[in-house]
N, C-alpha and C positions, 0 to 999 in steps of 0.2 A: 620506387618507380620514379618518384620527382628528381632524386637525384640523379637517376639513371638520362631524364630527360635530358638536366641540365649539361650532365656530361656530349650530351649528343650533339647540343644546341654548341658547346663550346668547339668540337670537333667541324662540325658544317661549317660554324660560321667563321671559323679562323681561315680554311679553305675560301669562303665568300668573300671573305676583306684582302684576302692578298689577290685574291684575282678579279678583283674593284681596283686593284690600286694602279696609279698611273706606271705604266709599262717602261723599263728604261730603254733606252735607244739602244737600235742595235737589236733588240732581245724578240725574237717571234713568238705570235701569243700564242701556237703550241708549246713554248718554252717556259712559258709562263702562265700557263695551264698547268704543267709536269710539275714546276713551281709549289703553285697553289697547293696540289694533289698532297706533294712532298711533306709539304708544311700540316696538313692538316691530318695525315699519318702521323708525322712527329707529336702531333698536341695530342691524336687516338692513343698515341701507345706511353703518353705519361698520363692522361685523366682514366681514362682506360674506359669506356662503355662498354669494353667488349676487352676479351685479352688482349696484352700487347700485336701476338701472333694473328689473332681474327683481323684486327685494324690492320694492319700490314699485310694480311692476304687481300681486303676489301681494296687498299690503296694501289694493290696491282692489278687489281681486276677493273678499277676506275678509270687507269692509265690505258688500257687497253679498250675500254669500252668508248670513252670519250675522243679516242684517236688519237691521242698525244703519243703514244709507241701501241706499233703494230705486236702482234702478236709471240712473236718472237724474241720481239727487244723486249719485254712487258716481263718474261719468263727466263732470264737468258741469266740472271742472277742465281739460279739454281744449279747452274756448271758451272759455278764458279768455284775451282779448285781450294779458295780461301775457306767456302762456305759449307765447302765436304772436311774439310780439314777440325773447323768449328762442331761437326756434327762429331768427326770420328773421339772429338775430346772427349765428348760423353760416354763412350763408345767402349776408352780407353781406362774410364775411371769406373766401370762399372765391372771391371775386372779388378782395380785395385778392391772396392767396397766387396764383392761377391766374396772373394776368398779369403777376406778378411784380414788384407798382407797391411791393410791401412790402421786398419786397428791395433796391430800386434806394432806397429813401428810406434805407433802412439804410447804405447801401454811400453813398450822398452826405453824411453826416456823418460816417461813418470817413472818407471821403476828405478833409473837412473838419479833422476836431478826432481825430482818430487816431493822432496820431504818437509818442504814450506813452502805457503804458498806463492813465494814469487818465483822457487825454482818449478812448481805445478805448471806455474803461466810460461815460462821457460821452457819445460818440455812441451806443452801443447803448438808453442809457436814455432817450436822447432819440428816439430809432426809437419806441421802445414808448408815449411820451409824446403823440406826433404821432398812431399809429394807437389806442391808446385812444380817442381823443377822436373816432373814427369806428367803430373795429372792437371790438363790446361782447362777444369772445369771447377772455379771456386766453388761453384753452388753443389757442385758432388761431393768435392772436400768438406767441407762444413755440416753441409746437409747430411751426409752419408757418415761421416767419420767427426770428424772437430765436435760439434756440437752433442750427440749423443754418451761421448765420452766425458765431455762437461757437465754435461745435466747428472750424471750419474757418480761423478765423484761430490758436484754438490748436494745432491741427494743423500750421499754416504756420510754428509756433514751435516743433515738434517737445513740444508738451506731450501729454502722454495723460493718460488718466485709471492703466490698469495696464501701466506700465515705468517708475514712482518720476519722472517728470518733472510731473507735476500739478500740482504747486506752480508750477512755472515760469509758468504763464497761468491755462493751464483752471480751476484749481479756485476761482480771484480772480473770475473772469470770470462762473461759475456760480452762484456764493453769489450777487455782487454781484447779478444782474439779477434772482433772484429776489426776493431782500430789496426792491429797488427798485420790482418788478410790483405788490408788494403794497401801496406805496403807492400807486401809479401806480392801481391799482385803485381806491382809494379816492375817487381824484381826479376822476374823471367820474361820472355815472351809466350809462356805457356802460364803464366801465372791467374791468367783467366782468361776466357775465348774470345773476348770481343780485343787482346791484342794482335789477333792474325790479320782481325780489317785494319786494326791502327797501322800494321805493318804494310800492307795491301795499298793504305789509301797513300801513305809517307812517301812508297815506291812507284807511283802511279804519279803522284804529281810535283816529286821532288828527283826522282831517281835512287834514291837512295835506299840500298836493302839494308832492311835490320836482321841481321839473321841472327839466332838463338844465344850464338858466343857475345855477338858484338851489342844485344841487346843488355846481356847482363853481364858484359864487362862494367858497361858503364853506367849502371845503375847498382854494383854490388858495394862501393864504398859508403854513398851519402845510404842507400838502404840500410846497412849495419851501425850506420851512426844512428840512423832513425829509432831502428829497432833495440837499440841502447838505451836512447833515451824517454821515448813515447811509454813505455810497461811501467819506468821509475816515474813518471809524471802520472801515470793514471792512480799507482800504489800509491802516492804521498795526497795527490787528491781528492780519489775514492776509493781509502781504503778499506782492503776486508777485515770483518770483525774476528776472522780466524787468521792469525800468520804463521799456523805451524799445521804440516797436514803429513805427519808418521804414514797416516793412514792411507792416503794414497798412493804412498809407492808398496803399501801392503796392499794393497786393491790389484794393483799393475803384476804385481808377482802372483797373486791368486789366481789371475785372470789367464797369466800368461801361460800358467803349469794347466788348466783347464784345456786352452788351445792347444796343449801337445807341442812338437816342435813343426816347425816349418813345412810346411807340409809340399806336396810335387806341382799345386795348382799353381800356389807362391810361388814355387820356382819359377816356372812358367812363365807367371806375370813381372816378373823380376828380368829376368832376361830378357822375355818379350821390351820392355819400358825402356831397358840401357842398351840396347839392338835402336831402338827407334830414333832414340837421343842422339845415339851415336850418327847414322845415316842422315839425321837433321843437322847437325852441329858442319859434318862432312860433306853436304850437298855445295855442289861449284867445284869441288876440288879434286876428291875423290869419284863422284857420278855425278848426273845430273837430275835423279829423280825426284820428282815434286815433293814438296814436306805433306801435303796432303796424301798422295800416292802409298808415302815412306808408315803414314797413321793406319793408313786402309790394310795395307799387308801386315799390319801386326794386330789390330783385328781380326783378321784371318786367319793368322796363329791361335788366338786365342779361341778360334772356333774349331779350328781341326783340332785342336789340342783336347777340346773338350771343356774349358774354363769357364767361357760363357756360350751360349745357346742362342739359336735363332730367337727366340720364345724371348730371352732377355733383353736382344735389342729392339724385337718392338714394343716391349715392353716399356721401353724408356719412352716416356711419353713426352719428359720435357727436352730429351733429343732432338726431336722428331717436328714442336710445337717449336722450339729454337731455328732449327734450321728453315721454315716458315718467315719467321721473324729477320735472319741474318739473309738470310735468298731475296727477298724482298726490297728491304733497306739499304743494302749494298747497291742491290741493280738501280733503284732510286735515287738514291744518292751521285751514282757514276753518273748516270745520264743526268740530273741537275747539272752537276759541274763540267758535263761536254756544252750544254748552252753557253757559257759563258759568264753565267750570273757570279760567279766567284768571284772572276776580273771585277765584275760592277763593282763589286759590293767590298774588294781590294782597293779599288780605286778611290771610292767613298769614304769607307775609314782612315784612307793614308791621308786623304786631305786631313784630317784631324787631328794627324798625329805628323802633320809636314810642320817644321821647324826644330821636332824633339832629337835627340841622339838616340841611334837606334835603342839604348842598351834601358832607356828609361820607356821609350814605346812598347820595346820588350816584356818592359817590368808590367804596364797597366795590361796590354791584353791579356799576359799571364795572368792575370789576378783578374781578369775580367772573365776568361775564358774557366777559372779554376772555382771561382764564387758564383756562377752562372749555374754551376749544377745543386745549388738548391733547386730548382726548376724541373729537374731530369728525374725519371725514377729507374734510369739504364746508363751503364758507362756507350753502350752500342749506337744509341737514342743520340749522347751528346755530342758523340765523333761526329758519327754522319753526320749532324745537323752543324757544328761547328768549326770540327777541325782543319777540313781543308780551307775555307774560307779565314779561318785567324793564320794559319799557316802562311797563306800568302799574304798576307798583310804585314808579317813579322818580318817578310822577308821584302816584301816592297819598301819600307823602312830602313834597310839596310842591313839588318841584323844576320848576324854569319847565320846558314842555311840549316848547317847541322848545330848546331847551338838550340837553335829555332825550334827544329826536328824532339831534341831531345828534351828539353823543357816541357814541349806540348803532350808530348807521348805520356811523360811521368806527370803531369799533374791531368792527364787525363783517367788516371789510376787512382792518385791520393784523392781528388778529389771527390773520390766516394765515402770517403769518412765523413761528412759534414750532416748525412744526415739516416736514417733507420729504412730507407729507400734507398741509398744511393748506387747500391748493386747487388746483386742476387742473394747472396747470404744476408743484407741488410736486415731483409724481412723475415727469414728463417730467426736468425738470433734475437729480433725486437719479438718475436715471436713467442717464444719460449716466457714471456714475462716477467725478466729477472729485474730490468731496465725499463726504467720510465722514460718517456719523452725526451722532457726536460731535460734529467740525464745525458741521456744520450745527444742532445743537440748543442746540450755544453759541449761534454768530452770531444763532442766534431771540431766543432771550433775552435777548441783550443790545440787539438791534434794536426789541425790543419796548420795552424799560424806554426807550431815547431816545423812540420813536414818542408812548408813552405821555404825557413829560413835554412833548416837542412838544406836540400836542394837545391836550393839557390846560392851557398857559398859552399859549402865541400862539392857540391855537384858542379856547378862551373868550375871551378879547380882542377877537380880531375880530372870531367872532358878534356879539359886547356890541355893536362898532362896528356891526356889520351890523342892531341890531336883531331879533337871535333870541331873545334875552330879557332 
């Protein structure tokens, strides 16, 4: 209860200090009302008194009750195409989980490249790599597939997390995939939900689309040099007590003659998945229908078809308590940055950084904006609250646009390694209790500084190749 206070005390009064604080010029104290409101959502949904989703429903209902937006602008984040799109992710991967087409892709490359443990960590990363690239909901992948197949092959090696065997699998296993998600996230635009707003907000205040192709052209190089080298640095640092696992590509073959062959749901879900991709990757050229729209009609298939059921989607409850959360913070967020407070707060850091060469002003906000999410316990959380405002900053310095663009995008992805929070599956796999803390806040950091130097020299390289600036 005391803690529950403290958290409350922390939430009101972060709201009461910014909207105490001297007003900039220019800015109307409804602006700075919406402001305060903003800010003290942001602090509700990292201490969390309530869930992320409650605080962010509370934070629209203040904005509307206080007069700062009328009733309509208050609510007007919930048609927002980005924010349907976000929902149907869930939507999308509840048909991979249901018919079990996640599982069986899992269990066909342990069956493959499984026979020690780093080709284990190898096929699981390659599991997550494959539905990435269709399933835009980390926290389903993991939650639903990744992890349960983990726990189960360590299990079959007699690893636990509590009787001092952890080291023996589990705890290799656990670190590795999440370190790995995080880039693996980076890598698509569907790689987790919260890049439809990163894309949303890039396009809104920059112009520039990221569409599916052009997100992960230029993120598939330094990602593969990543994912090269981050598995080989985790194995020589925390290594597992077991390097040889016969046994789980006997596990994957057992499993897989249980499940029969492929069944008609898979099919379904399979076609459905590369029908959707297709229409996403093709929007602007071929037609022009929303990528949100292109999610909802294969939903649809999946219900007439019979794969998943009314019953199943509303049963998704962290669908549902998500799009809450994404309806919310987006419509907040837009309307902060129509006041103008961005400019200000553009204006004020460039004084800071007036004399430097863009490409070193580049360097610290990068790393201002990428070690800042020890703070966050949401990549959703850090965008809205940070990104457009470093964005313009990078680029009131001078720094090319799209350079800018893509720096911010991908370390607003890697930077969820740093800590057992730092996005959805964080807390599922700290979860599981293979991984201590401490553990886990080393391997962040030291994950992050390779991520960092990856993407910051193969990754400006190839932009350069690719013409991003």
């Amino acid at each position: 209860m005391q803690s529950k206070l403290v958290k409350w005390v922390a939430v009101i009064g972060s709201g009461v200090v910014v909207a105490a604080l001297p007003r900039p010029e220019g800015i109307t104290s409804g602006s700075w009302t919406l402001f305060a409101i903003f800010i003290a959502t942001i602090v509700g949904s990292i201490v969390q008194p309530l869930t992320g989703s409650a605080m962010v429903l509370l934070g629209v209902v203040a904005t509307a009750v206080t007069g700062t937006l009328d009733a309509k602008t208050a609510l007007r984040g919930y048609s927002e195409p980005v924010v349907w799109l976000v929902l149907s992710a869930f939507f999308l991967s509840c048909g991979v989980i249901k018919t079990g087409l996640g599982r069986r892709i899992a269990l066909l490359f342990i069956k493959a490249i499984g026979r020690n443990t780093f080709g284990l960590g190898y096929a699981l990363i390659a599991t997550d790599f494959v539905l990435a690239s269709v399933v835009p909901s980390n926290g389903a992948r993991n939650g639903g597939i990744m992890i349960p197949i983990a726990v189960s092959v360590s299990e079959s090696y007699d690893s636990r997390p509590d009787d001092g065997t952890a080291n023996k699998l589990g705890a290799y296993l656990m670190n590795l995939l999440y370190q790995c998600d995080v880039i693996i996230g980076a890598t698509f635009i569907t790689g987790q939900a919260g890049n439809f707003v990163i894309a949303k907000l890039v396009k809104d205040n920059t112009g520039i689309e990221l569409s599916y192709v052009g997100w992960f052209a230029a993120a598939i190089v330094p990602a593969l040099i990543s994912l090269a080298i981050v598995p080989a640095v985790i194995y020589r640092l925390f290594p597992p007590e077991i390097s040889e696992t016969p046994g789980a590509a006997d596990f994957a073959r057992s499993e897989l003659e249980k499940s029969g062959p492929i069944t008609d749901a898979e099919k379904i879900v399979v076609g459905t998945l590369i029908a959707v991709i297709f229409f996403w990757i093709t929007k602007d050229t071929l037609h022009t229908v929303d990528t949100a729209i292109v999610a909802l009609v294969g939903i649809g298939i999946m219900l007439l078809t019979g794969v998943i059921t009314w019953s199943d989607i509303m049963g998704e409850r962290n669908a549902w308590s998500t799009f809450i959360w994404y309806g919310g913070l987006v419509n907040m967020a837009t309307a902060v940055g129509e006041t103008g407070l961005t400019k200000v707060f553009a204006d004020r850091v460039g004084g800071m950084t007036s004399g430097m060469t863009w490409a070193v002003a580049l360097a610290i906000i990068a790393l201002v904006y990428f070690y800042s999410h020890y703070f966050f316990a949401s990549i959703t959380a850090h965008v809205l609250a940070m990104l457009v405002p470093f964005l313009v900053v990078t680029m009131a310095a001078g720094a090319p646009v799209g350079l800018s663009v893509l720096v911010l995008i991908y370390f607003s992805n890697l930077n969820a390694s740093l800590t057992h929070f730092g996005t959805t599956p964080g807390p599922i796999y700290f979860g599981t209790g293979y991984v201590k803390q401490g553990v886990w806040w080393k391997t962040g950091l030291i994950t992050s500084i390779i991520n960092i130097a990856v993407w910051s020299v193969a990754g400006l390289l190839w932009w350069k190749l690719l013409g991003w600036w």
